[in-house]
Every structure is written in structure tokens, then in C-alpha cells.
C-alpha positions as CSV (number, residue, x, y, z in Angstrom):
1,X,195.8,43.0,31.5
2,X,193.7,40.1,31.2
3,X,191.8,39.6,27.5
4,X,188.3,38.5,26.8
5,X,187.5,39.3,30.7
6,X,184.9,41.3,32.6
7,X,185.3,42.4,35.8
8,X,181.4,42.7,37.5
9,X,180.5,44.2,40.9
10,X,177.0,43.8,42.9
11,X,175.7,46.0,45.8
12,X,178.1,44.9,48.4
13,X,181.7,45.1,46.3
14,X,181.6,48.3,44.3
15,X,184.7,50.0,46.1
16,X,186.9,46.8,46.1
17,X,185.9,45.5,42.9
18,X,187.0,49.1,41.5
19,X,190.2,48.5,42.7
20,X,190.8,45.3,41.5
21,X,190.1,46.4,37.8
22,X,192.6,49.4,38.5
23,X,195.5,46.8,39.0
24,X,193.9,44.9,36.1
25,X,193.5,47.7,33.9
26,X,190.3,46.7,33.0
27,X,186.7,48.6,33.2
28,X,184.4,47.7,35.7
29,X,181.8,46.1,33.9
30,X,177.9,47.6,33.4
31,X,175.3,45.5,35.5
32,X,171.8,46.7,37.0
33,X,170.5,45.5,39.6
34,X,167.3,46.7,41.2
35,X,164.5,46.4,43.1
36,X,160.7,45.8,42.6
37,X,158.4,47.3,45.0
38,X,157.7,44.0,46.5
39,X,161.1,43.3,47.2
40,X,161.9,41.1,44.3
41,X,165.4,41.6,42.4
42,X,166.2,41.5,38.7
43,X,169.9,42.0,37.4
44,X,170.6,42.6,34.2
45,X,174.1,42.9,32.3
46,X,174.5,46.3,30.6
47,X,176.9,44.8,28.4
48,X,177.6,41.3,26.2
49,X,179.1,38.7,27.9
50,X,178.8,35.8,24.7
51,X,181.6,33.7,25.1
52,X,183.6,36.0,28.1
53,X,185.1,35.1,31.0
54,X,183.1,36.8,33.7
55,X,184.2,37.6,37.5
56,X,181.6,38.5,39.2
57,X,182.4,39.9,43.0
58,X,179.8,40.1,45.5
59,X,180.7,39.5,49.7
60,X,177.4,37.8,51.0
61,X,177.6,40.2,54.6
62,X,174.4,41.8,55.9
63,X,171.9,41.6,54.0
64,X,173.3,37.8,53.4
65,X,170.4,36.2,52.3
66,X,169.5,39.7,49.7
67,X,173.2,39.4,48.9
68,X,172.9,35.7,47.8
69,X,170.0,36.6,45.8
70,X,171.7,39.0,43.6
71,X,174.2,36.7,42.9
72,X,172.3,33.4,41.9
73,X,170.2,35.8,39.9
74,X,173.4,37.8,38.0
75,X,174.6,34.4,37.5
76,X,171.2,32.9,35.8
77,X,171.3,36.0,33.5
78,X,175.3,35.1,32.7
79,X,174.7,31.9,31.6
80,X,171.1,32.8,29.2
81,X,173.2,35.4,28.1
82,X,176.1,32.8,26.5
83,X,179.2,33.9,29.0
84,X,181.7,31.4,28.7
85,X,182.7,30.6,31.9
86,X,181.9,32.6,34.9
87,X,183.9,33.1,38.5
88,X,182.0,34.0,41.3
89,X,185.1,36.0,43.8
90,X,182.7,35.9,47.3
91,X,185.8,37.7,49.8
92,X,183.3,36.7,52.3
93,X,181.1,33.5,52.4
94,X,177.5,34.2,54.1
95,X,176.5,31.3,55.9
96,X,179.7,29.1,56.6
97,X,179.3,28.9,60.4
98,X,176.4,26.5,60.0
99,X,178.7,23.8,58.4
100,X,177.6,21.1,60.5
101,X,174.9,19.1,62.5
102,X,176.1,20.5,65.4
103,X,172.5,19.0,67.7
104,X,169.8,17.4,66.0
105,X,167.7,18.8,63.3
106,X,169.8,21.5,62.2
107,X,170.3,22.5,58.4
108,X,173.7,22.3,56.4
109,X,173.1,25.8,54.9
110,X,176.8,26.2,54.1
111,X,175.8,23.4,51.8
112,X,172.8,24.4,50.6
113,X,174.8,27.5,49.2
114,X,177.2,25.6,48.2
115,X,174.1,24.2,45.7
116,X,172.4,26.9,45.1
117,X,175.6,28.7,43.4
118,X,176.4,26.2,41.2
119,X,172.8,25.0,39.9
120,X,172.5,28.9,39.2
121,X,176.1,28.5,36.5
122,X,179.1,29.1,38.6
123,X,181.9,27.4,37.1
124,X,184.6,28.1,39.9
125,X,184.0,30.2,43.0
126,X,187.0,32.1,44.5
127,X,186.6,32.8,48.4
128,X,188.7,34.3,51.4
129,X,189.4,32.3,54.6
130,X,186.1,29.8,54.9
131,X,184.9,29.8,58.3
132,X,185.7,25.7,57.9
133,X,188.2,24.1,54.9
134,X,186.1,21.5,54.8
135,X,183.2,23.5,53.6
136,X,185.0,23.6,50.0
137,X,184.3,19.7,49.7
138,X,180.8,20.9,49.6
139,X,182.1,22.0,46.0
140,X,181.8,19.9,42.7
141,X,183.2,23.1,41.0
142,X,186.8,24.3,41.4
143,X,186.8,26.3,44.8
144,X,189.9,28.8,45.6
145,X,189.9,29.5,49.7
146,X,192.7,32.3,49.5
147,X,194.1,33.3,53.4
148,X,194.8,36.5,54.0
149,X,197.0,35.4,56.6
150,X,200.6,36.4,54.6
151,X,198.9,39.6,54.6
152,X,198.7,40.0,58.5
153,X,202.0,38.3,58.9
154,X,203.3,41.0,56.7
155,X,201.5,43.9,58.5
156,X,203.0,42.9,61.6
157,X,206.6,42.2,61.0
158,X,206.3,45.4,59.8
159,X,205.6,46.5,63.5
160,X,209.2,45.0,64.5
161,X,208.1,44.7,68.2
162,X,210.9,44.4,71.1
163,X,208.9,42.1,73.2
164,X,208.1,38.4,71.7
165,X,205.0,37.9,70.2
166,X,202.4,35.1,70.7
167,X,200.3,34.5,68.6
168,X,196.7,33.5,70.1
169,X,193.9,31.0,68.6
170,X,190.8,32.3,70.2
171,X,189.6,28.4,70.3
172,X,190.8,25.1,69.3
173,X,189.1,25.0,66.3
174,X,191.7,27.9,65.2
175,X,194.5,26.6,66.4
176,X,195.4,25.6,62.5
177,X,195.3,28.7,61.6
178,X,197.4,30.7,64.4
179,X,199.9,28.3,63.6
180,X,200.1,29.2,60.1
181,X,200.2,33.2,61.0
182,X,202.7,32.2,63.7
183,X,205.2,30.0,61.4
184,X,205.4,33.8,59.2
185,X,206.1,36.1,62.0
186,X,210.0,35.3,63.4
187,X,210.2,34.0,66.8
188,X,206.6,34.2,67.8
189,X,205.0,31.4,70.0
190,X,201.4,30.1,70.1
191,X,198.6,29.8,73.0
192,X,195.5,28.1,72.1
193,X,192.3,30.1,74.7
194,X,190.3,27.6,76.1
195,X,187.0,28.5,75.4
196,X,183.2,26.9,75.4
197,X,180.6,28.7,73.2
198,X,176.7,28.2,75.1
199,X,174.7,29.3,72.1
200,X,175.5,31.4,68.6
201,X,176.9,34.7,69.0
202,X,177.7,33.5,73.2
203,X,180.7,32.2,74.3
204,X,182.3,32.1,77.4
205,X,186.1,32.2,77.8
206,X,187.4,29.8,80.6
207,X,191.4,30.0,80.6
208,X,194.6,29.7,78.2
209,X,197.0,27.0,77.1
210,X,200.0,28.9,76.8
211,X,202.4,32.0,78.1
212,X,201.3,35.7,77.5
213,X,202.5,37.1,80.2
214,X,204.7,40.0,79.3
215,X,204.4,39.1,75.8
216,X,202.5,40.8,73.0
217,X,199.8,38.8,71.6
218,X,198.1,38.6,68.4
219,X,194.7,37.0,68.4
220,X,193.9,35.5,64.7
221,X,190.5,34.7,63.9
222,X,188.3,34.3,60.3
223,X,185.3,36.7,61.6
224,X,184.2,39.5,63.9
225,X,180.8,39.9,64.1
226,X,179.2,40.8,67.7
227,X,182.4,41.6,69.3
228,X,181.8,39.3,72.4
229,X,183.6,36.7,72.1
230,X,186.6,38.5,71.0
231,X,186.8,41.4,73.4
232,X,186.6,38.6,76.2
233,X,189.6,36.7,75.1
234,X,191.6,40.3,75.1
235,X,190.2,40.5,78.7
236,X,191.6,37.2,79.8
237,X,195.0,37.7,78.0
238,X,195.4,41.3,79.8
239,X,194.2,39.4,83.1
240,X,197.4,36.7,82.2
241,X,199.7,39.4,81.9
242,X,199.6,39.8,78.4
243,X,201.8,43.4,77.5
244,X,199.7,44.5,74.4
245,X,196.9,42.7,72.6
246,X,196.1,43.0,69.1
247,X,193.7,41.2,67.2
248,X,193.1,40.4,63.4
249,X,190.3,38.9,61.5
250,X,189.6,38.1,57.8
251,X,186.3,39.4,57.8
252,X,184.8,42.5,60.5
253,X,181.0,41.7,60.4
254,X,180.5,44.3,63.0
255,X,177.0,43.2,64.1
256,X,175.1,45.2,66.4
257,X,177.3,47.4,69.2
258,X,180.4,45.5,68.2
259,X,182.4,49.0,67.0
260,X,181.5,50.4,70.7
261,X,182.6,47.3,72.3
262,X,186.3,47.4,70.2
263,X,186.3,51.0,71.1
264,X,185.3,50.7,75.3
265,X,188.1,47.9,75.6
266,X,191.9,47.2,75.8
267,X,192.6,46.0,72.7
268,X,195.5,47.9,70.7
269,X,194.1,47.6,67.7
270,X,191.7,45.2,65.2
271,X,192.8,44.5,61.8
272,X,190.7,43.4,59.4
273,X,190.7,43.4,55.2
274,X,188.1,44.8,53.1
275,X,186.4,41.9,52.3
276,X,182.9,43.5,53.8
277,X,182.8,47.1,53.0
278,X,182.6,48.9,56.0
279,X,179.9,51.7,56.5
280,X,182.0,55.2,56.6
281,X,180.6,55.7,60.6
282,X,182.0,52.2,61.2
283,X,185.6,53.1,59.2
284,X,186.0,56.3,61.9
285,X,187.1,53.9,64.5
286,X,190.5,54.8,65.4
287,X,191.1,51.1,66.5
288,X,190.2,49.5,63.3
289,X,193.0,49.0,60.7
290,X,192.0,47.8,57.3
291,X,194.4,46.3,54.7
292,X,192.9,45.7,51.2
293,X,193.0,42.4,49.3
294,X,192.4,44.1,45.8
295,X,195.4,43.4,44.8
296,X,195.6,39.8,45.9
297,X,192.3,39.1,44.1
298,X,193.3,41.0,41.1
299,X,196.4,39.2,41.3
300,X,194.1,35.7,41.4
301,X,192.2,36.7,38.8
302,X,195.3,36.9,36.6
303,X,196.1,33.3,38.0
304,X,193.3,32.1,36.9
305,X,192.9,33.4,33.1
306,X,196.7,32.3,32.6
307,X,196.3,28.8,34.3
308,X,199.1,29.2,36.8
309,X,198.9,28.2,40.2
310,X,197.2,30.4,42.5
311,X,199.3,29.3,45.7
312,X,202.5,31.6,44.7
313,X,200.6,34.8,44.9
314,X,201.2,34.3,48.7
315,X,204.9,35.1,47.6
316,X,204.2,38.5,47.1
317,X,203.5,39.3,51.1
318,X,207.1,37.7,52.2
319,X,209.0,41.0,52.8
């Protein structure tokens, strides 16, 4: 149990903040947060927070920008209200994909963000699997970017397949962290899928660097959200002789038809954690395994407050 700490939840992290204070044995702290009629937010702590250390655990998923709002605005009201240091635990971090100037006269709204939080009074933010590492140089506060990698390395030893398993970057960009996932699951190899994305949400798979054929394959990526991209990198694995493909992400956005397009193709199954809180029509998908990371975060949390080093949490997932 952690001292002098409270534990707050906004709209989009009720259910896995509640879980998190289970394993901490703490309450879930009182915050309000509502709505004007004009679509204006004010959230108010229910309780004091003079001189506390505050969590405060919002995922920035759909409705991001609404999401964000309710944060910066929680965390104005922590620091006028005397808190004495506040922790913003964001499992999944809205806007990250637009990291870069990929063509000319695009924003850096990863950066922006990045602002925003800690002009509002975040002193540390403690985030799941950015979309890019770099993105926590954006930072001038401490920045935690957790992997729940040893957690789908654990899920799928625990499989104990027969046939060897490859594990699949669906693009070069992710080739880092398939080899990560690949280095924790015994005697797996990696292919790397060739692929060229034409505009946001469009890609279009071209051919894979690798062998699948007769292999299972596990295809490791950070986020789901339309489904397209994904469900035609399972296509072109079955189409190299892949066996069985399974895919796992960090974060299942689920935009759009993306739950029909999981359930209308060949993929085994798609694991994902509970970082976005999935809609109960959306959980009913047979395909979709969700592992938790309450009790990783919890566990960070405790890191934290004691000063230890976050890193050998990851210890816990090795059996």
C-alpha cells in the first residue's frame, strides 16, 4: 500500500483504474467531471489533494481530443488545489502517430501534447508503448514508456506451440519491437512485411522479408485502429504459407468496421491489453483476447512512490 497517494480515474479509465487501486489497496479517489450544455468541461476533485501524490489515469482514445481536455483541466484544478506532485498514467497516448513532418506543412501534434500536459502541472507522465520512442524526447518532465511486450511474450509461451513461431513486424518501422517480443519467446524467428502506406489509415502490403511458410506467426504491432492494414498482412502471410496467424497489439482502437473485419478474416486470434476500454458489443468478439495491465501499472505506481527502478517490473512476466 502506497501512503499519502490518490489514485484518480476520468471518463475513459474507470474499470482499469478500479483495478489498479484493488492491487494497491487504495480507494479510488472522488473526482467530477461534467459537462456544460455548450460542451464545455469542468473537473473538480471531490476530495483534498494539499501536499498528495496524485495519479491520475485517463487513455486519450475516441473522443481524444474531449479526452485530453479532461485531463489538462483535472490537472489545472491539481495544481490550484496544492497536490504535491502529480503523475499523469495515459495507457494510451492520443495523437502519437503525427510525430513528425512527414510532407510539408504538417503539425508536430505529438508535441504539442507533449506541451500542453506539462504547462497544465504534470510532473511525470507514465505511458504504454508510444507509437514512436522518440516521442518521449518531446518530454522536459520524467516520461515512463512501459511495453507490454513481456506480457504478450508471456501469453504466448503459455500456448507451447509445436510448430516454430515467427514473429512478424508488420513494417520496418516495427522491426525493433518484434525483435524484442521475439528475443522472449524460445526459438522464434523474425520476418519484417514489406509494406508502403499511400495515405493515413491506407496501406498497401507488397511482400515479406522472411520464412512463414508452415510456421505460426505472430504479428506485433503498438495499435489497431481501422483493421486494414492488419487484416492484409494476415492475408499475405496465409498466402506465404503461414500455418496459423495471430496478431497482438498494445492498444485496439477499433475504428469504424474494424471488429467485422477481425471477425470476416483468418486471423486466429487478436490480443490486445485494456489500455482503451472496450465497448461491451466490441468485447463479444470471440477473436479478441484481452490481458489487463492493472497490475503492471499498479505495480509502477509502487515504483514510483518508493524510488526504485521501474525496469524490473518486467521481471514479473518471465515464467
Amino acid at each position: 500500500m502506497v501512503k499519502n497517494t490518490i489514485v484518480f480515474a476520468l471518463t475513459a479509465s474507470i474499470d482499469l483504474t478500479e483495478e489498479i487501486c484493488a492491487y494497491l489497496g487504495l480507494p479510488r479517489g472522488k473526482i467530477a467531471v461534467r459537462h456544460f450544455a455548450d460542451g464545455e468541461i469542468i473537473v473538480e476533485p471531490e476530495e483534498s489533494v494539499r501536499g498528495k501524490n496524485v495519479f491520475l489515469i485517463q487513455s486519450t482514445s475516441n473522443p481524444v481530443s474531449e479526452r485530453y481536455m479532461e485531463i489538462l483541466i483535472a490537472l489545472d484544478a491539481f495544481k490550484r488545489a496544492s497536490a504535491g506532485e502529480v503523475t499523469v498514467v495515459m495507457p494510451y497516448f492520443g495523437y502519437a502517430r503525427q510525430d513528425r513532418k512527414a510532407r510539408a506543412r504538417q503539425p508536430i501534434t505529438a508535441k504539442l501534447m507533449a506541451d500542453l500536459l506539462q504547462v497544465a502541472g504534470a510532473d511525470r507522465v507514465v505511458t504504454l508503448d508510444l507509437h514512436a520512442p522518440q516521442i518521449q524526447g518531446f518530454f522536459d518532465v520524467p516520461i515512463d514508456d512501459l511495453t507490454a511486450s513481456a506480457m504478450i511474450a508471456q501469453y504466448f509461451r503459455a500456448k507451447r506451440f509445436k510448430e516454430q513461431v515467427v514473429v512478424v513486424s508488420p513494417d520496418h518501422g516495427g522491426a525493433t519491437r518484434a525483435r524484442k517480443l521475439s528475443d522472449s519467446i524460445p526459438s522464434s524467428t523474425l520476418a519484417i512485411i514489406d509494406k508502403r502506406r499511400t495515405q493515413p489509415n491506407v496501406s498497401e502490403s507488397l511482400n515479406i522479408i522472411g520464412d512463414v511458410d508452415g510456421k505460426i506467426c505472430v504479428v506485433i504491432d503498438d495499435i489497431i485502429d481501422t483493421g486494414g492494414s492488419m487484416i492484409g498482412g494476415v492475408e499475405l502471410l496465409y498466402e506465404n504459407g503461414a500455418k496459423e496467424v495471430y496478431c497482438a497489439v498494445s492498444h485496439g482502437i477499433f475504428s469504424g468496421d474494424a471488429i467485422d473485419k477481425i471477425h470476416n478474416s483468418r486471423v486466429k486470434e487478436v490480443v490486445i491489453t485494456n489500455s482503451i476500454t472496450l465497448p461491451p458489443e466490441k468485447r463479444a468478439e470471440q477473436k479478441i483476447k484481452q490481458i489487463s495491465i492493472g497490475f503492471m501499472l499498479a505495480k509502477t505506481i509502487e515504483a514510483i512512490y518508493n524510488h526504485k527502478p521501474v525496469s524490473e517490473l518486467y521481471n514479473l512476466f518471465n515464467d
